[in-house]
C-alpha positions in Angstrom: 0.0 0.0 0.0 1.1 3.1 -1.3 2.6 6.4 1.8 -0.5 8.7 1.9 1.0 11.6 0.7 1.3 14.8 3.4 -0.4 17.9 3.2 -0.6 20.8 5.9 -3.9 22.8 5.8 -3.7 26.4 4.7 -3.9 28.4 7.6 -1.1 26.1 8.6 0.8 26.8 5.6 0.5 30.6 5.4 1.6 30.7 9.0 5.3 28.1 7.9 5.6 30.9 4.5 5.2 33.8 7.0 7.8 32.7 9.8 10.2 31.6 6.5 10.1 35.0 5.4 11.4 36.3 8.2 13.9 33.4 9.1 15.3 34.1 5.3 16.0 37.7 6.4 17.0 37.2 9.5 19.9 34.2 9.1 21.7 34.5 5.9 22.4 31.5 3.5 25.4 30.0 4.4 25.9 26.6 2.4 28.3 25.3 4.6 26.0 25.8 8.2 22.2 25.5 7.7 22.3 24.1 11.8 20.4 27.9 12.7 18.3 28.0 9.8 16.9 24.3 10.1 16.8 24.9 14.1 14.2 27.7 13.3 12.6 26.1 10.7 11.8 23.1 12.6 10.6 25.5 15.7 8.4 27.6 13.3 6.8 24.2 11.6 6.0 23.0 15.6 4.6 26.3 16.4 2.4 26.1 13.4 1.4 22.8 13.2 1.7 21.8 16.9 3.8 18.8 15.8 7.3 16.9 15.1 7.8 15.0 11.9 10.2 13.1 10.3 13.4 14.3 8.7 12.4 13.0 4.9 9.0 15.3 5.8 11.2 18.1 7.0 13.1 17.8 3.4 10.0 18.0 1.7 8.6 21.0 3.9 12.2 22.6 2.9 11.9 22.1 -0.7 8.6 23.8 -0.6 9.0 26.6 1.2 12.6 27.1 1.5 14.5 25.3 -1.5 17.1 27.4 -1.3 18.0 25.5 1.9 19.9 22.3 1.2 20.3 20.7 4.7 21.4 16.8 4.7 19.1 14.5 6.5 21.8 14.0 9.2 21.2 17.8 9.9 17.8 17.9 10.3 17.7 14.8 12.3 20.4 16.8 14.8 18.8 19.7 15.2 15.1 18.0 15.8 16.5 15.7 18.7 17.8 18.5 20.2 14.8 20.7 19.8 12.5 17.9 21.1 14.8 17.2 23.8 14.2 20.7 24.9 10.7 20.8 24.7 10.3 17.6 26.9 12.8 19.3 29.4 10.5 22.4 29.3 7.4 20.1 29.4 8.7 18.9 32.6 9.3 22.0 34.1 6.0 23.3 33.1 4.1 20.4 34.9 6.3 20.9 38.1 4.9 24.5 38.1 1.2 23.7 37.3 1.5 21.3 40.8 2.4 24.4 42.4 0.4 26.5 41.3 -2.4 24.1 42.4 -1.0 23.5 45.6 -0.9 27.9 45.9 -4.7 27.6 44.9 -5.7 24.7 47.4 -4.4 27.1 50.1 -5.4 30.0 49.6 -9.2 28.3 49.3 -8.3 27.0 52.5 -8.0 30.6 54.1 -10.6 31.7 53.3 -12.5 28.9 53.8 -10.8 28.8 57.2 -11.7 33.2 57.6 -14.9 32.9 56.7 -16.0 29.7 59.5 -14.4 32.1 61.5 -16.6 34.7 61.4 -19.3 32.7 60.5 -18.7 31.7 64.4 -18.0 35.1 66.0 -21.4 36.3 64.4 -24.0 37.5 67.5 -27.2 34.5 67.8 -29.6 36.8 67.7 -28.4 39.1 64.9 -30.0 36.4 62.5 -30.5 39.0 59.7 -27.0 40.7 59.9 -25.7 37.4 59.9 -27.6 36.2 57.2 -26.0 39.6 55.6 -22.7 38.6 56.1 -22.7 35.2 55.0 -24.0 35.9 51.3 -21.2 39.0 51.6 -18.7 36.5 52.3 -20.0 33.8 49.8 -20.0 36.3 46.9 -16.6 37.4 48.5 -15.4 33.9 47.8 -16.8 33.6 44.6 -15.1 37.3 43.8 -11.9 35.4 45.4 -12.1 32.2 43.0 -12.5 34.3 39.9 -9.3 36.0 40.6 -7.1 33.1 41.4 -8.7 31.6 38.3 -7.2 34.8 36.7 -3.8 34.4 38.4 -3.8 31.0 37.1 -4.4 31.9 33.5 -1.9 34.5 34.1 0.8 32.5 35.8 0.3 29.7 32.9 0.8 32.3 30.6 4.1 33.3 31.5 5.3 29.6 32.4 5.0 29.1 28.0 6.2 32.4 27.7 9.3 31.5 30.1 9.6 28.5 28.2 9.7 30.3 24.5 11.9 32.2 25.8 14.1 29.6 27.2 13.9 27.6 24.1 15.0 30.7 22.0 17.8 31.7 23.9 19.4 28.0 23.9 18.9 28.5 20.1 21.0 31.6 20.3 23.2 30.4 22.5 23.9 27.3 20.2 24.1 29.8 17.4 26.3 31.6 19.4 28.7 28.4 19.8 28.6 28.0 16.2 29.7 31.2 15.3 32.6 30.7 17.9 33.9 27.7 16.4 33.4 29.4 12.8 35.4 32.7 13.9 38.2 30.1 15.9 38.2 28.3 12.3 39.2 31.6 10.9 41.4 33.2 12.9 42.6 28.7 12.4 43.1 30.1 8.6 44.5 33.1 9.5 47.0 32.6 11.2 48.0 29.9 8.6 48.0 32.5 6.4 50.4 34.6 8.1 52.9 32.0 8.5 52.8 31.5 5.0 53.3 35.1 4.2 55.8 35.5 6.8 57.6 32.2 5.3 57.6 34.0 1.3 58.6 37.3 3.0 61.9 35.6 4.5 62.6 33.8 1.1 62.0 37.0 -0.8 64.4 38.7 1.7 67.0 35.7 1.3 66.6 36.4 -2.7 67.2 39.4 -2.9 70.2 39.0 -0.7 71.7 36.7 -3.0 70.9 38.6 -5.9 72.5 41.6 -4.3 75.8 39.2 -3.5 75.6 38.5 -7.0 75.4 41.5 -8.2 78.4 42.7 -6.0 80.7 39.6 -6.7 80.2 40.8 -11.0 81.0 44.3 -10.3 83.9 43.3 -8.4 84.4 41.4 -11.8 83.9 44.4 -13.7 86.3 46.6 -12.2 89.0 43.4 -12.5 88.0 43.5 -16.2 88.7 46.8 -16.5 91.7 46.9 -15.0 93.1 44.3 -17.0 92.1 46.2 -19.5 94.0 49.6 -18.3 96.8 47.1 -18.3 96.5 45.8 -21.7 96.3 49.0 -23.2 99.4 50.2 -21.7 101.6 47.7 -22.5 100.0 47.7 -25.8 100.7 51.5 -26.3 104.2 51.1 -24.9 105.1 48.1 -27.7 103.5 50.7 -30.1 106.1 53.4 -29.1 108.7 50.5 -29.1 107.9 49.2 -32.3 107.9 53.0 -33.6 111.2 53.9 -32.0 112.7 51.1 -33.9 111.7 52.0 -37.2 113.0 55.5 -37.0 116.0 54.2 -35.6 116.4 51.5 -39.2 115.1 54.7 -41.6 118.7 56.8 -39.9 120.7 53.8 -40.3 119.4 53.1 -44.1 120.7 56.8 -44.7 
């Protein structure tokens, strides 16, 4: 039997390419780290569907609404366990908190359960209308009473999922946070290699052009031998040509 193929509802669906749009501006594409953008992603899907799916079903809500994203399932399988993980931690907590705020509620019905018996017995016999009176003050009293802490419940459960929101997005930044550590360590990693390397070329440049300059030094030392030598030459050669000359004048008086 043929996988029934998945579908989110509409309202659903506008709510995942609403939250996209703003995850897309908010964390750039970054083909080598798509840990904070899948993180998110997964959040924003569980906020809007109320749900955790697979990782193949995370792929295929990526290649609809964000196919620009290229995660491997490995990825999106991390970043679910932890967010899940989370969640149940927070789940936890919450529960621990409604048993307290129960257990505030069950006392403070006990108060004024406990106040009103009490003046319920300090009320005068014969006073039966004033106490009559003051028992349907203190009943709507109580009623009053319970529709307030019904309201501090609501409240306090309110902030418990706000707490825990919160909570959950600040161990997302703070992962985030890590990761951009461990990327900026990487590249200070490659800067430094880079350095060396320039500092390594630098010292063979200098070395270079050291030897050139030695070279360049041992020929002119050559050059000024050459030339020399050259001096040399050309006064012996001019001192045979005034020999030579000399002789010749000396056979043209003897031929006369």
């Amino acid at each position: 039997m043929s996988r029934p193929f998945f579908r989110l509802p509409d309202d659903q669906a506008r709510k995942i390419v609403q939250r996209v749009a703003v995850l897309d501006r908010d964390i750039p594409l970054d083909t080598n780290n798509h840990r904070p953008f899948v993180g998110a992603f997964i959040q924003a899907v569980h906020e809007a569907t109320g749900s955790f799916y697979s990782p193949m079903i995370y792929q295929r809500l990526l290649r609809a609404y964000a196919p620009t994203r290229r995660p491997s399932t490995a990825t999106i399988a991390s970043e679910r366990a932890h967010i899940m993980n989370t969640a149940e931690q927070l789940d936890r907590a919450a529960g621990v908190d409604d048993v307290q705020r129960e257990r505030f509620a069950e006392a403070i019905r006990n108060v004024i359960a406990d106040e009103l018996d009490l003046r319920l017995t300090n009320l005068p016999a014969a006073d039966i209308s004033a106490g009559s009176a003051q028992v349907e003050f203190f009943k709507n009293r109580l009623v009053e009473c319970e529709g307030e802490l019904r309201g501090l419940r609501a409240t306090a459960a309110q902030l418990v999922t706000d707490l825990a929101l919160t909570r959950q997005r600040a161990e997302i930044a703070d992962q985030e946070l890590r990761e951009q550590r461990q990327a900026n360590e990487k590249l200070i990693e490659q800067l430094l290699v880079i350095q060396e390397s320039a500092d390594g070329n630098r010292k063979f440049a200098l070395m270079a052009i050291d030897e050139v300059r030695g070279e360049v030094r041992r020929w002119k030392d050559r050059c000024a031998e050459l030339e020399l030598q050259r001096q040399q030459d050309f006064q012996q050669l001019d001192a045979m040509r005034r020999l030579v000359s000399e002789r010749d004048i000396a056979k043209n008086k003897g031929f006369r």
